[in-house]
KOLVEXLO-39682 format. One record per residue: residue number from 1; residue in three letters; chain; x, y, z of N, C-alpha, C in turn. Coordinates in steps of 0.05 Angstrom, whole numbers, always signed. Layout:
! KOLVEXLO-39682
- NUM, ALA, A, X, Y, Z, X, Y, Z, X, Y, Z .
...
//
This chain:
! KOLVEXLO-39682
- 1, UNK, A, +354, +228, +68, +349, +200, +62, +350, +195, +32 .
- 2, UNK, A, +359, +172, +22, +365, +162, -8, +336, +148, -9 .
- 3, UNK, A, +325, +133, +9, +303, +113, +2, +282, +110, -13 .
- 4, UNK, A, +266, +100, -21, +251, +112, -44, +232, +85, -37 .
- 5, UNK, A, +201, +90, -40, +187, +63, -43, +189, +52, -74 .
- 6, UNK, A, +191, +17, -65, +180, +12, -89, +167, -11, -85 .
- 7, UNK, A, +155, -22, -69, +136, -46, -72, +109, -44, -52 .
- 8, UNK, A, +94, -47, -62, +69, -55, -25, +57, -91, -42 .
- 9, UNK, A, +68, -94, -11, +64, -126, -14, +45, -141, +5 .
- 10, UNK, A, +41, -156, -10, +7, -162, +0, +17, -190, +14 .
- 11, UNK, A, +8, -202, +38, +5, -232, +43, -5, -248, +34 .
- 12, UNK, A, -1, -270, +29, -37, -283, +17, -30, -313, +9 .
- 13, UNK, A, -48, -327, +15, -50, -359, +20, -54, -366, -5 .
- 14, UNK, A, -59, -353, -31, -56, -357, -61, -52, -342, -72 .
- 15, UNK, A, -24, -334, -73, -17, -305, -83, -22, -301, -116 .
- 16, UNK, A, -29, -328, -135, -34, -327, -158, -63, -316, -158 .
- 17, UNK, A, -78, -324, -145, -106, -323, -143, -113, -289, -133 .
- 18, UNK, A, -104, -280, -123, -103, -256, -115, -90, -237, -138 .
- 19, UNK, A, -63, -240, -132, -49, -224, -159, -67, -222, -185 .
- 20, UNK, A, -90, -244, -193, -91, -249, -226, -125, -230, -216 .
- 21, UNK, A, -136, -226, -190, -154, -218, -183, -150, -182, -184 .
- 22, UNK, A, -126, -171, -183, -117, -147, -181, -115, -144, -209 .
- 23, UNK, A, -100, -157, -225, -90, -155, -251, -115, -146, -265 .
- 24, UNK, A, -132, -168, -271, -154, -160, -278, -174, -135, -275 .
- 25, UNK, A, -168, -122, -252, -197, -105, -244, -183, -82, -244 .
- 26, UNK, A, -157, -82, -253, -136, -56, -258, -127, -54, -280 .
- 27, UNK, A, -136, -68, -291, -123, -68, -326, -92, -72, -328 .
- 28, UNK, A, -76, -84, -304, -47, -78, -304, -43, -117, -317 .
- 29, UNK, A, -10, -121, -312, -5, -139, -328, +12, -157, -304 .
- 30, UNK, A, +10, -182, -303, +27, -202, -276, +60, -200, -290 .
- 31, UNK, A, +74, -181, -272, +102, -190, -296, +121, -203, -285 .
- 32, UNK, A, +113, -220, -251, +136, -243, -247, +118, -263, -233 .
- 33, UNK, A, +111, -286, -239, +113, -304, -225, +121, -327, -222 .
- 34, UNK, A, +125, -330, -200, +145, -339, -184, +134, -356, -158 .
- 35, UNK, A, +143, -371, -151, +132, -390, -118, +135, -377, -101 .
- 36, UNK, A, +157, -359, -98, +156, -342, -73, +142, -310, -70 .
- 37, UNK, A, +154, -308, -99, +122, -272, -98, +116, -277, -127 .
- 38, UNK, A, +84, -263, -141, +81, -259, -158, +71, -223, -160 .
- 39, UNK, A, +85, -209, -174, +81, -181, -182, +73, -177, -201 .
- 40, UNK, A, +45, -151, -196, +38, -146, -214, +42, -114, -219 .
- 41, UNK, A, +48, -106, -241, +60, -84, -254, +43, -68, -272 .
- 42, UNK, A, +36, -40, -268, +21, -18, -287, +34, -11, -312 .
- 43, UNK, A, +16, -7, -324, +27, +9, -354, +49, +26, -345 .
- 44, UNK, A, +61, +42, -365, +74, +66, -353, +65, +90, -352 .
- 45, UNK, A, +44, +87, -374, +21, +115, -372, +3, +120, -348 .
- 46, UNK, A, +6, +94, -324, -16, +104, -305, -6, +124, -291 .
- 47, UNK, A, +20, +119, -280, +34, +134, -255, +44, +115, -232 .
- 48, UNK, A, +27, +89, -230, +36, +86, -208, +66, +79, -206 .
- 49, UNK, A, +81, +76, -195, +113, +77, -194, +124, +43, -179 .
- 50, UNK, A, +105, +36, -163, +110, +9, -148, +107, -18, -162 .
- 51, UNK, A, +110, -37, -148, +99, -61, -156, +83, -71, -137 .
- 52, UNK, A, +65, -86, -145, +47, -96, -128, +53, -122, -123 .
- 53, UNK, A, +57, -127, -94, +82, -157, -92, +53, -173, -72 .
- 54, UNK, A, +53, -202, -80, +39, -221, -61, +60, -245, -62 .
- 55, UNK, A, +59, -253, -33, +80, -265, -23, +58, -289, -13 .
- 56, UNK, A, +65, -316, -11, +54, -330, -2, +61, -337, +33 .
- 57, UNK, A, +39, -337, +53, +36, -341, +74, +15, -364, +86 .
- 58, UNK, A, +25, -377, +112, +4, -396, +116, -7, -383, +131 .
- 59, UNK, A, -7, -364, +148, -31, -345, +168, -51, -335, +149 .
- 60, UNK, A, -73, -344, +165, -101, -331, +141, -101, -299, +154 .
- 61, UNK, A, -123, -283, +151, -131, -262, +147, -148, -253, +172 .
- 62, UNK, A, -143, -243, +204, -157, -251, +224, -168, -221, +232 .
- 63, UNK, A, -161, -195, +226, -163, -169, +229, -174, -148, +197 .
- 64, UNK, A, -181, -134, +203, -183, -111, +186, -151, -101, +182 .
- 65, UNK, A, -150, -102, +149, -114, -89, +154, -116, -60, +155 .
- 66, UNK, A, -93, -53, +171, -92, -21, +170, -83, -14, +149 .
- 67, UNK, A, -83, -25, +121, -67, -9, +100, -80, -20, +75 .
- 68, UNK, A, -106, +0, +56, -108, -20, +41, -108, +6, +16 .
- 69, UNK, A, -126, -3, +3, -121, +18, -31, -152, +28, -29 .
- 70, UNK, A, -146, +55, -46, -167, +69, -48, -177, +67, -83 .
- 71, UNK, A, -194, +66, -96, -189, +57, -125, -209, +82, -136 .
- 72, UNK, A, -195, +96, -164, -207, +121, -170, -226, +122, -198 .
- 73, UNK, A, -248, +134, -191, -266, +130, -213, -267, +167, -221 .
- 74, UNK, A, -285, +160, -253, -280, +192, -263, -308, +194, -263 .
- 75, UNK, A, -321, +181, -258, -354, +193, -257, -372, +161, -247 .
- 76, UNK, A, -397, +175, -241, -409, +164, -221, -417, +138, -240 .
- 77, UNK, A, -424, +130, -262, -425, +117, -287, -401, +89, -276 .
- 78, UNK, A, -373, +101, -277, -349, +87, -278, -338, +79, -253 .
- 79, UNK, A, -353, +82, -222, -355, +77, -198, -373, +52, -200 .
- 80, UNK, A, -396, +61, -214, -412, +36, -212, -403, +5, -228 .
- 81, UNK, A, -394, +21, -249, -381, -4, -265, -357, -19, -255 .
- 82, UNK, A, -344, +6, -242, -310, -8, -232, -323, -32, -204 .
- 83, UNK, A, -344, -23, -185, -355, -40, -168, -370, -77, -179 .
- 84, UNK, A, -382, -66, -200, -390, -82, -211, -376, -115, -213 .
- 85, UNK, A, -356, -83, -227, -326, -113, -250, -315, -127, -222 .
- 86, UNK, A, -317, -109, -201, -293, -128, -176, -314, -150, -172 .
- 87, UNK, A, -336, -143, -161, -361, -166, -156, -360, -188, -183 .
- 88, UNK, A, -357, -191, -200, -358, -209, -217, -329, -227, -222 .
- 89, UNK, A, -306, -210, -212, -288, -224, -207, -278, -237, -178 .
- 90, UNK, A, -298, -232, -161, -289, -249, -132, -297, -235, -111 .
- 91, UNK, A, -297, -217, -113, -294, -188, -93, -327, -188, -80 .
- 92, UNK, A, -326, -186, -55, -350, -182, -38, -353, -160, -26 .
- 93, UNK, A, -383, -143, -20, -386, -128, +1, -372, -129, +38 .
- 94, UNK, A, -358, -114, +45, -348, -113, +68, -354, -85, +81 .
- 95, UNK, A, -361, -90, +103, -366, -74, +132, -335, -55, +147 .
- 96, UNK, A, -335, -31, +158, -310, -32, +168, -318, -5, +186 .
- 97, UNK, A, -345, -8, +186, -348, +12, +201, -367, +45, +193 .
- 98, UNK, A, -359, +39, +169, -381, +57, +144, -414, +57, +157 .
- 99, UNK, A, -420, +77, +150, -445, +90, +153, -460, +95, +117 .
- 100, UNK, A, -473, +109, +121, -477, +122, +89, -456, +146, +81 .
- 101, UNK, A, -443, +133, +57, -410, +145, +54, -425, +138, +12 .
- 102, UNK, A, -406, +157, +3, -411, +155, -22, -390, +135, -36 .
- 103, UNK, A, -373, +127, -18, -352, +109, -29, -369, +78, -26 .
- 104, UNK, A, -359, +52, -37, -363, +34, -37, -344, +19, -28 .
- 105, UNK, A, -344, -1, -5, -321, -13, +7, -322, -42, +0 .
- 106, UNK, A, -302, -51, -8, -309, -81, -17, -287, -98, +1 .
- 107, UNK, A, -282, -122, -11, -260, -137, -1, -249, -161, -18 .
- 108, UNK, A, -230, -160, -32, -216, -184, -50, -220, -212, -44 .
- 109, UNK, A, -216, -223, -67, -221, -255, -53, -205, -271, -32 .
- 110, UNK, A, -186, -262, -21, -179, -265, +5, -179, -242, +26 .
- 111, UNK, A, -203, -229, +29, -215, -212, +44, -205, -180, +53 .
- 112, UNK, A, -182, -173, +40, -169, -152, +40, -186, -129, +33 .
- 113, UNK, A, -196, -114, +44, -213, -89, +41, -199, -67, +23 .
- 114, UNK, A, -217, -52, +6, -205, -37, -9, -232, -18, -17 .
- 115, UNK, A, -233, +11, -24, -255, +27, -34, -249, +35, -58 .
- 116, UNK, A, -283, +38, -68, -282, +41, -99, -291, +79, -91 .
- 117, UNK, A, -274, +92, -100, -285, +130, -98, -314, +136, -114 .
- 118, UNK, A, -318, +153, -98, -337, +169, -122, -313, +186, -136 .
- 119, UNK, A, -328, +201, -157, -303, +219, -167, -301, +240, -150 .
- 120, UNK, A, -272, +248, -149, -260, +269, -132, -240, +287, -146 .
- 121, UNK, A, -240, +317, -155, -221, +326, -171, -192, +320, -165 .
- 122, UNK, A, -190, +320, -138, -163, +313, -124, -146, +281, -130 .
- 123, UNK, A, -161, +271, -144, -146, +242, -158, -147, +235, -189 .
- 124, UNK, A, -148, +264, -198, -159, +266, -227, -130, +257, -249 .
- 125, UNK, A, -109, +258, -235, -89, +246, -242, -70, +226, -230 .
- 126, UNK, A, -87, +204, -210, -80, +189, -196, -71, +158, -217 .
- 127, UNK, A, -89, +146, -229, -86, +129, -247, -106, +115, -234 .
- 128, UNK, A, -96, +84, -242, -126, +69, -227, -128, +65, -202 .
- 129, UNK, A, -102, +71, -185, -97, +68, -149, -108, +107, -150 .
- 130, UNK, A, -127, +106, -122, -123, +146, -119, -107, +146, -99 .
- 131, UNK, A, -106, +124, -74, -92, +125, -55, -84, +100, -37 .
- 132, UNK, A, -56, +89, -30, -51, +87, -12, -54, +92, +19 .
- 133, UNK, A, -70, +84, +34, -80, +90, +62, -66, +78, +84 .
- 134, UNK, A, -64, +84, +97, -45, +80, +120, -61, +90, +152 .
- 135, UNK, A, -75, +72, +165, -89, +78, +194, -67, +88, +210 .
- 136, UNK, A, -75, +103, +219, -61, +122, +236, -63, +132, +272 .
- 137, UNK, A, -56, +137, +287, -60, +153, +309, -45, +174, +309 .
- 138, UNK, A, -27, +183, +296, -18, +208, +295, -15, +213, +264 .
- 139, UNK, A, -29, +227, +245, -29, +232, +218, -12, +236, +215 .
- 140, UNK, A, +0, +265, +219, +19, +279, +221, +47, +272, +220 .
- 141, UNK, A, +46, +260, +238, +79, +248, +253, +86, +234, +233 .
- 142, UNK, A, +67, +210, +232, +73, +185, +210, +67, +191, +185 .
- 143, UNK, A, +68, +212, +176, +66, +226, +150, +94, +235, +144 .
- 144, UNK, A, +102, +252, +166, +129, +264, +167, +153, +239, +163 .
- 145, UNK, A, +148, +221, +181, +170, +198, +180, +170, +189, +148 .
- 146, UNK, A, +152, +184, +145, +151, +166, +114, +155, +191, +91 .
- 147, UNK, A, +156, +219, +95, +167, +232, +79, +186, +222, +67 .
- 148, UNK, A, +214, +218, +89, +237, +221, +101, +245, +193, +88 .
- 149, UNK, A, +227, +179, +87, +231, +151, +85, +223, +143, +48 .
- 150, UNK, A, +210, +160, +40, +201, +148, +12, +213, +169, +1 .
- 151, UNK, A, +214, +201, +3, +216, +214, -23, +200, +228, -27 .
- 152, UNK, A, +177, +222, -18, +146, +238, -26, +136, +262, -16 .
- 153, UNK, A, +124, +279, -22, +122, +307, -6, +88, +305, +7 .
- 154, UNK, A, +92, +310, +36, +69, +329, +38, +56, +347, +25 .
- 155, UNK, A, +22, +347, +0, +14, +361, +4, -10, +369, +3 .
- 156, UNK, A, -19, +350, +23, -41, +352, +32, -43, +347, +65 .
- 157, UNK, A, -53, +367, +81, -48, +372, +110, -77, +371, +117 .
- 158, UNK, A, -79, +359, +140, -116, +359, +150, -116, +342, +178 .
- 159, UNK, A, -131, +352, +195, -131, +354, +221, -133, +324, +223 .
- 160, UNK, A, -144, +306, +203, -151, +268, +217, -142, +259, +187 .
- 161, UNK, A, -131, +267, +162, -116, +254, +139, -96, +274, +131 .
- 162, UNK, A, -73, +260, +125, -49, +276, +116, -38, +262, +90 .
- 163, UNK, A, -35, +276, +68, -25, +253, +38, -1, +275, +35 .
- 164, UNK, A, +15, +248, +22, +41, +250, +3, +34, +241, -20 .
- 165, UNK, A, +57, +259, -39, +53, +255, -56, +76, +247, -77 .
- 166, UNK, A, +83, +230, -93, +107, +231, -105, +124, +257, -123 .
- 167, UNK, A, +143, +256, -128, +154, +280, -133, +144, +295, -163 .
- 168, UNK, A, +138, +263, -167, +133, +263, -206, +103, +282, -211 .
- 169, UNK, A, +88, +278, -186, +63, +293, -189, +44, +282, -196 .
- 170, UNK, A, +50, +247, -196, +17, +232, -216, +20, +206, -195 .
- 171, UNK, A, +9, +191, -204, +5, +161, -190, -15, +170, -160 .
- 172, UNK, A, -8, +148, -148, -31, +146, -123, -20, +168, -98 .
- 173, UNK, A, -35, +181, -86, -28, +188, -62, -17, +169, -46 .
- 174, UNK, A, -1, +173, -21, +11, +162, -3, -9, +171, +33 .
- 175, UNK, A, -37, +165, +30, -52, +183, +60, -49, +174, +89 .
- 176, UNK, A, -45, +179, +105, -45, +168, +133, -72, +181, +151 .
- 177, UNK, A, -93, +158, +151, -113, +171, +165, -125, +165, +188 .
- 178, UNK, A, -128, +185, +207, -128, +178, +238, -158, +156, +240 .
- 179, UNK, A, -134, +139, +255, -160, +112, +266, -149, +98, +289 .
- 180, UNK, A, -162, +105, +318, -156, +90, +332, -154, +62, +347 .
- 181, UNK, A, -150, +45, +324, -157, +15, +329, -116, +14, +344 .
- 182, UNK, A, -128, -17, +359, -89, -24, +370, -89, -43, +350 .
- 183, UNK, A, -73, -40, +342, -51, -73, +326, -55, -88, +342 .
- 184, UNK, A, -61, -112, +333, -64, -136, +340, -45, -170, +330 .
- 185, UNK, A, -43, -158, +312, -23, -183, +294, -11, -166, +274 .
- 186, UNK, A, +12, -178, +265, +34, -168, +243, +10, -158, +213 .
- 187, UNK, A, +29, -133, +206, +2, -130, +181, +1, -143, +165 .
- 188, UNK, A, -22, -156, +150, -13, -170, +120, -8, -156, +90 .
- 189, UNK, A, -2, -126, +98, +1, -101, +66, +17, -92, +89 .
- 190, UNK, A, +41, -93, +78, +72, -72, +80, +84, -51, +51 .
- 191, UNK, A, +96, -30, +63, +112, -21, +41, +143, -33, +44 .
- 192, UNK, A, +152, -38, +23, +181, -28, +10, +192, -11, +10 .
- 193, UNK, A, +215, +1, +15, +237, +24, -2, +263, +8, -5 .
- 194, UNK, A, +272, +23, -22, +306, +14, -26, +315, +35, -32 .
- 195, UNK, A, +344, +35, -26, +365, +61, -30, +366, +67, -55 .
- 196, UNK, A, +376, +90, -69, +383, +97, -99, +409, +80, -107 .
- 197, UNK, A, +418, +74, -122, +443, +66, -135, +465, +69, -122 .
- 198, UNK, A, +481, +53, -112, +509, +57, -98, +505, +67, -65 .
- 199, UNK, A, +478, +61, -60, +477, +68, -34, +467, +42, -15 .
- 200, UNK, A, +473, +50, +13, +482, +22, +21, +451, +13, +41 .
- 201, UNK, A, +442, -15, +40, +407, -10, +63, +415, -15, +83 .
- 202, UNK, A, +431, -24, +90, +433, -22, +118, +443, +4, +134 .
- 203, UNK, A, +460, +17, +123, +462, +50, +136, +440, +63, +132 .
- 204, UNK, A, +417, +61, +114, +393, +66, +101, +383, +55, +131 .
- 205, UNK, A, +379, +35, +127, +359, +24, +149, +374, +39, +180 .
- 206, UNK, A, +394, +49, +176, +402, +54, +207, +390, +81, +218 .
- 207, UNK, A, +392, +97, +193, +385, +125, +191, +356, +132, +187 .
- 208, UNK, A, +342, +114, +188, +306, +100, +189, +306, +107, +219 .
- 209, UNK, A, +322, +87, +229, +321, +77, +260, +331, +108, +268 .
- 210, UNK, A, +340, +121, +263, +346, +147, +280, +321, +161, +275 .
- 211, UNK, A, +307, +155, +265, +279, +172, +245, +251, +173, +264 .
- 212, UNK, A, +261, +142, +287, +241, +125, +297, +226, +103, +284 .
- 213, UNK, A, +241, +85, +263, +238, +67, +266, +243, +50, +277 .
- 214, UNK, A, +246, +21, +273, +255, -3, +304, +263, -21, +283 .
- 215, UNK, A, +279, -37, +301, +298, -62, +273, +274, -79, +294 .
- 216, UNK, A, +268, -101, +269, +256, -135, +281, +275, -147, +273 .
- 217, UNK, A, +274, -165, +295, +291, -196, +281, +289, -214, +265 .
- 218, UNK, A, +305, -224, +250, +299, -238, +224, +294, -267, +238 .
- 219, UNK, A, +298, -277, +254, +288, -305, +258, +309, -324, +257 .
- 220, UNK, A, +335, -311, +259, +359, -332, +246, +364, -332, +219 .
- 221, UNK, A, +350, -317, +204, +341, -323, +171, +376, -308, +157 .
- 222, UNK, A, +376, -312, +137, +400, -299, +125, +389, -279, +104 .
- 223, UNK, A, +374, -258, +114, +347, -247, +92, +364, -223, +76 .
- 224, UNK, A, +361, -220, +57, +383, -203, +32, +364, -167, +35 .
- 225, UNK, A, +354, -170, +56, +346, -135, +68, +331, -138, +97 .
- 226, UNK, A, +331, -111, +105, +334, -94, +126, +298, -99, +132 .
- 227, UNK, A, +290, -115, +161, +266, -115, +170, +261, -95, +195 .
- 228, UNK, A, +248, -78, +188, +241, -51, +211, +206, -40, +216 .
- 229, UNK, A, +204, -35, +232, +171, -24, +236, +177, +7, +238 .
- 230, UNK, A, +151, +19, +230, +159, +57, +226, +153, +63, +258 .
- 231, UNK, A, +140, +87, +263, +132, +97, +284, +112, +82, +303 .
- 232, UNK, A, +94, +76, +289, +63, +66, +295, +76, +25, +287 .
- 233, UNK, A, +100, +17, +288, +92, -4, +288, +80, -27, +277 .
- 234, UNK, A, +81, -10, +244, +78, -16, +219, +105, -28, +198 .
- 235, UNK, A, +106, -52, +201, +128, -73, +186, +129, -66, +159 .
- 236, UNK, A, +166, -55, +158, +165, -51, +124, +193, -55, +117 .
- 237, UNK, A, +203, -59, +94, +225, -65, +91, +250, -57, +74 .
- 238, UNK, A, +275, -54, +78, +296, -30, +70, +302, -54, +50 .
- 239, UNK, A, +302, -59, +21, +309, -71, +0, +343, -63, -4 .
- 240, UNK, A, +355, -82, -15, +376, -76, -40, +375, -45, -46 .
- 241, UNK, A, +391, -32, -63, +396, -12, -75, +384, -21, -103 .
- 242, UNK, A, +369, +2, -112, +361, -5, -142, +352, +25, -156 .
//
């Protein structure tokens, strides 16, 4: 596979309001906006490699999403503070099922769940994302597919979480962790990939579909990339070449 991630894109009924809500509580910078997406973009010292895309939608927010961010602190000091700063910028306490967990689970101002870590040596060079999460019923499987699909390596293996990792060795994990909830409605956090340079997305996207992905229909739309769900039925999309 050529494909490579490069965006997770968020839904959202004020994508300014959100985006400038991320920007903030990540120290990153808004570097397009735009009426149809506004992206927000990391230093280059963090690691992370993506863009963080919000797209404006009129469906509100009716499920727990299966895909949200894990956010990494270096000591118990800078967990409390990082929780703090989201609470002061919009961000509320959210439920998802937690017991007494040393993590803190919050939820953005349009209700998108996300955890603040305790510190963990294993994200000690993550940047300000530790992980990408991905609900799962088969870790494994859907670990393997999105190898295949992003670029990223397995290396971390575990009986109910499985992470990738990018090749570069820094930015956020990529985890898929077993949860057996059913999908209920389209997700509102998808990933991106696009092919390398001179390579084509739709043979990309075909060779997905041999992978076990599934093509969706565009709606009649004349859309300039490739709309497919992975294994589990999770909506993501084969971009342009870049």
């Amino acid at each position: 596979m050529s494909t490579r991630l490069v965006n997770l894109v968020i839904d959202s009924a004020q994508p300014r309001v959100v985006a400038g809500f991320w920007a903030e509580l990540l120290g990153w910078q808004v570097a397009i906006d735009l009426p149809e997406e506004v992206d927000v973009r990391a230093p280059a010292g963090d690691g992370w490699e993506l863009d963080l895309v919000f797209v404006p939608v009129s469906e509100g927010k009716a499920v727990k999403n299966p895909i949200h961010l894990d956010l990494a602190s270096g000591s118990l000091a800078e967990q409390k503070a990082l929780v703090e700063k989201a609470l002061r910028l919009g961000a509320r306490p959210a439920l998802v099922g937690q017991r007494e967990v040393p993590w803190t689970v919050l939820a953005d101002p349009e209700g998108n769940e996300f955890c603040v870590l305790e510190p963990r040596a294993k994200y000690d060079s993550s940047g300000a994302v530790a992980a990408i999460v991905v609900d799962s019923h088969d870790p494994l499987a859907l670990a393997t597919f999105w190898a295949k699909a992003s670029g990223w390596h397995i290396l971390d293996r575990e009986e109910d979480i499985v992470g990738l990792r990018s090749p570069a060795g820094r930015g956020p994990w990529l985890e898929f962790l077993r949860n057996g909830d059913v999908k209920k409605v389209k997700n509102r956090v998808h990933l991106d990939v696009a092919p390398l340079p001179g390579e084509d997305p739709v043979e990309e996207a075909a060779s997905l579909i041999e992978l076990g992905a599934a093509p969706v229909g565009k709606g009649g739309l004349d859309l300039p990339w490739e709309l497919l769900t992975d294994p589990e039925d999770n909506e993501f999309c084969v971009l342009s070449a870049r």
